[in-house]
C-alpha positions in Angstrom: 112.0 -169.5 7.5 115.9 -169.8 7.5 117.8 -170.3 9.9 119.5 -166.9 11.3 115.2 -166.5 11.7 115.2 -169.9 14.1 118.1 -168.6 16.0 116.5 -165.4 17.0 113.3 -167.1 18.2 114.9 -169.5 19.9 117.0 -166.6 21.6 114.1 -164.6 22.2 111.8 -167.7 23.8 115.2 -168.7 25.7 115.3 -164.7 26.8 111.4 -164.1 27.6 110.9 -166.7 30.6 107.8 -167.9 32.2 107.4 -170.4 34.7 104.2 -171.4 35.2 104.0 -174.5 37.9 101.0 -176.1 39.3 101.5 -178.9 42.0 99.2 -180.7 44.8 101.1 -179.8 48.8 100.2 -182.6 51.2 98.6 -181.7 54.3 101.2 -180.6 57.0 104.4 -180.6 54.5 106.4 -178.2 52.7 107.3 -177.9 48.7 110.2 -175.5 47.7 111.5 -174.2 44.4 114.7 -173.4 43.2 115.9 -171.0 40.6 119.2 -169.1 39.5 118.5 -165.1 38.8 121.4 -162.9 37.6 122.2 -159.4 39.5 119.5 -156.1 39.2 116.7 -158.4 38.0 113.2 -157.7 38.9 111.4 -161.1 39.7 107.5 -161.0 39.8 105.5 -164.1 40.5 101.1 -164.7 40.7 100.0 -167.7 42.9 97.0 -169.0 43.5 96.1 -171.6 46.8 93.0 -173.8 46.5 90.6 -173.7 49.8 90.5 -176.6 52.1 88.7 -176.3 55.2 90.6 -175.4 58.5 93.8 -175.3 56.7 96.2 -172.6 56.1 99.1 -172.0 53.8 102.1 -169.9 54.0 105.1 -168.6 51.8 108.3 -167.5 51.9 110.8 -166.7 49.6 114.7 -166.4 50.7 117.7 -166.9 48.7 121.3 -168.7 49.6 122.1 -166.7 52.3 119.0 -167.0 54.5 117.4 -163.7 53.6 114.0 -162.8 53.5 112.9 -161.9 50.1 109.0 -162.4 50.5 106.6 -164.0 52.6 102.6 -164.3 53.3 101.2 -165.8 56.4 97.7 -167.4 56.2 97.5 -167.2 52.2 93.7 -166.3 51.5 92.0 -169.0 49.3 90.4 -168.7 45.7 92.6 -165.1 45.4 95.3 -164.5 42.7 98.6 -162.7 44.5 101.2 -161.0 43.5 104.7 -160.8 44.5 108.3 -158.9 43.3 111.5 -158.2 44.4 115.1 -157.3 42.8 117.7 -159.5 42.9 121.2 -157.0 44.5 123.8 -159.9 43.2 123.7 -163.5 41.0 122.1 -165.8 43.7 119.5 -168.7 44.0 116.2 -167.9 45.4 113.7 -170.4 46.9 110.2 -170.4 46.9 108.8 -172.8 49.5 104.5 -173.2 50.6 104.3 -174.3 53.7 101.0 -175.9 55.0 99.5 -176.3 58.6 96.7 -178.7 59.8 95.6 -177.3 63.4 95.2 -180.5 65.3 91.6 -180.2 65.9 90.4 -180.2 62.5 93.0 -183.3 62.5 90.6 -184.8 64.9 87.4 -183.5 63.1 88.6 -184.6 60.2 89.3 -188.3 61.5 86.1 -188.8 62.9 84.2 -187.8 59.7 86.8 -189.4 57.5 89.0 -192.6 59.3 90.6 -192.4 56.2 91.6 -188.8 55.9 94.1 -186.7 57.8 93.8 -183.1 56.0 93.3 -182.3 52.5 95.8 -181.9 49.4 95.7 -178.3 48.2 96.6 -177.4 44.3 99.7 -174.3 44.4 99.7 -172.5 40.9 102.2 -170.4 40.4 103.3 -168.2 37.6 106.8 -166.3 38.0 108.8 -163.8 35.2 111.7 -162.2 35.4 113.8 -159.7 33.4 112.2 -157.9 30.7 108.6 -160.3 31.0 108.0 -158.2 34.2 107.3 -154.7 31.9 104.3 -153.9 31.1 104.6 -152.5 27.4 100.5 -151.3 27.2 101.5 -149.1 30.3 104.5 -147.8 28.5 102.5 -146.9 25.1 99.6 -145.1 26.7 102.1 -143.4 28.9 104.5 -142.3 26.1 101.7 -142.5 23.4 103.7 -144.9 21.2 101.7 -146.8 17.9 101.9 -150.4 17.9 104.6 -150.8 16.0 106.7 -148.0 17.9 105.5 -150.7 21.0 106.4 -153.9 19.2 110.1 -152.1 18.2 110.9 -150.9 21.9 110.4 -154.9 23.1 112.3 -155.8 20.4 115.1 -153.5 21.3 114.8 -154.5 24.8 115.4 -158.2 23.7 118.1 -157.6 21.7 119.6 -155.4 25.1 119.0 -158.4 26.9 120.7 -161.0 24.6 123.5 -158.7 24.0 124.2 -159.2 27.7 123.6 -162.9 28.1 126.3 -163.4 25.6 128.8 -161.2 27.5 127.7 -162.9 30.7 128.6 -166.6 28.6 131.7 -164.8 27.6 132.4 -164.3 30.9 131.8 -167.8 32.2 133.7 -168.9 29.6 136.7 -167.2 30.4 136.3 -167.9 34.3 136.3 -171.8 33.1 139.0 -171.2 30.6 141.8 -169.7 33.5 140.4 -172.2 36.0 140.8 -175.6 33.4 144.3 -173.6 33.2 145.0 -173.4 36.5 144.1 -176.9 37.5 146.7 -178.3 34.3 149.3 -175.9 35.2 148.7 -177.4 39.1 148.4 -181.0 37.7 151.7 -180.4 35.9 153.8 -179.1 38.7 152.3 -181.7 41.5 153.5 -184.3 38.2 157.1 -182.7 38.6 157.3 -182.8 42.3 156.4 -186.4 42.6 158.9 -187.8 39.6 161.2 -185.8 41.5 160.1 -187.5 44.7 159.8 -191.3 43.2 163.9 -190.6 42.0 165.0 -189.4 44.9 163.7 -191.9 47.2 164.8 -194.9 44.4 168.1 -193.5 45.0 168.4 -193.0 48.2 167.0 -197.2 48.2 169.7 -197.7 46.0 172.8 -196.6 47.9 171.0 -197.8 51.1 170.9 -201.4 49.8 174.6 -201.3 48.4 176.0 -200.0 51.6 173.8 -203.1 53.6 174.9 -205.9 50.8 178.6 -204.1 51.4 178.1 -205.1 55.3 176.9 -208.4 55.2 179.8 -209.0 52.7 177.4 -209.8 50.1 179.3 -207.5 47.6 182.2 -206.1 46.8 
């Protein structure tokens, strides 16, 4: 395998992205998740809550700005749930589970177990975005396509996807590159300003000590 081949995989597995997360959430506590989505990109996630008795779990999903994305109250145990939405501009979006004890299966739960306040629950969850969310069997039976016509239309949808993550780097880079500009070409005139400062007050201390020494007959 060369390496123009290792490059393409690595863009492709970079490209096709799957977080899959499993985690224990403490009785009465909250876990959130953080991750950066670009603009007009369909997120889809699958998560799965363990039972514990008496407890219940909720979910919400908002980005930067406070906005409701998703969100499930009471999250039924031991059942696989789905969840999308499509991002309108480049933001951060938040997952967070919340749980909740009800204070009298606290107590129960005290009296049976000194030890124990609550249980821990195990949160899986699975999210994709981008071109992982399409479902290419749907597309072939739809459209009648052969495997390989399948395999090809992924491919070609990868190599759309790449195309546009390097113009998005492009981008960035060129945001940086006029900003690091900026900052010098700032840097640069503040440098001026205070050489020109630092002379002007040495001589104005200059002339101001001449005419003192000049009073107290110190000079000539």
């Amino acid at each position: 395998m060369n390496n123009t081949s290792i490059g393409i995989i690595l863009l492709i597995l970079m490209v096709t992205n799957v977080n899959c997360i499993s985690w224990y959430l403490e009785p009465n506590t909250h876990k959130c998740l953080k991750e950066d989505v670009q603009a007009n990109v369909l997120v889809t996630g699958e998560y799965d809550v363990s039972e514990a008795m008496g407890q219940k779990v909720d979910y919400v999903i908002k980005d930067t700005k406070g906005h409701i994305l998703s969100q499930k109250e009471d999250i039924p145990h031991a059942k696989l749930l789905k969840f999308s939405f499509i991002t309108e501009t480049a933001d951060t979006f938040e997952v967070c589970f919340i749980s909740h004890v009800p204070s009298r299966y606290v107590k129960l739960s005290i009296q049976t177990f000194p030890d124990q306040r609550g249980m821990k629950q195990e949160i899986t969850l699975v999210t994709k975005r981008g071109i992982e969310t399409k479902n290419y069997e749907g597309i072939a039976e739809a459209a009648k396509l052969k495997p390989v016509e399948v395999e090809l239309k992924r491919l070609e949808d990868l190599s759309e996807v790449i195309v546009q993550d390097f113009a998005r780097m492009r981008k960035n880079e060129e945001e940086m590159r006029d900003t690091n500009e900026t900052t010098n070409a700032r840097v640069l005139y503040f440098s001026i300003f205070s050489i020109c400062c630092l002379l002007g007050l040495s001589t104005l201390q200059v002339f101001y000590l001449r005419r003192f020494f000049r009073a107290k007959k110190l000079i000539e």
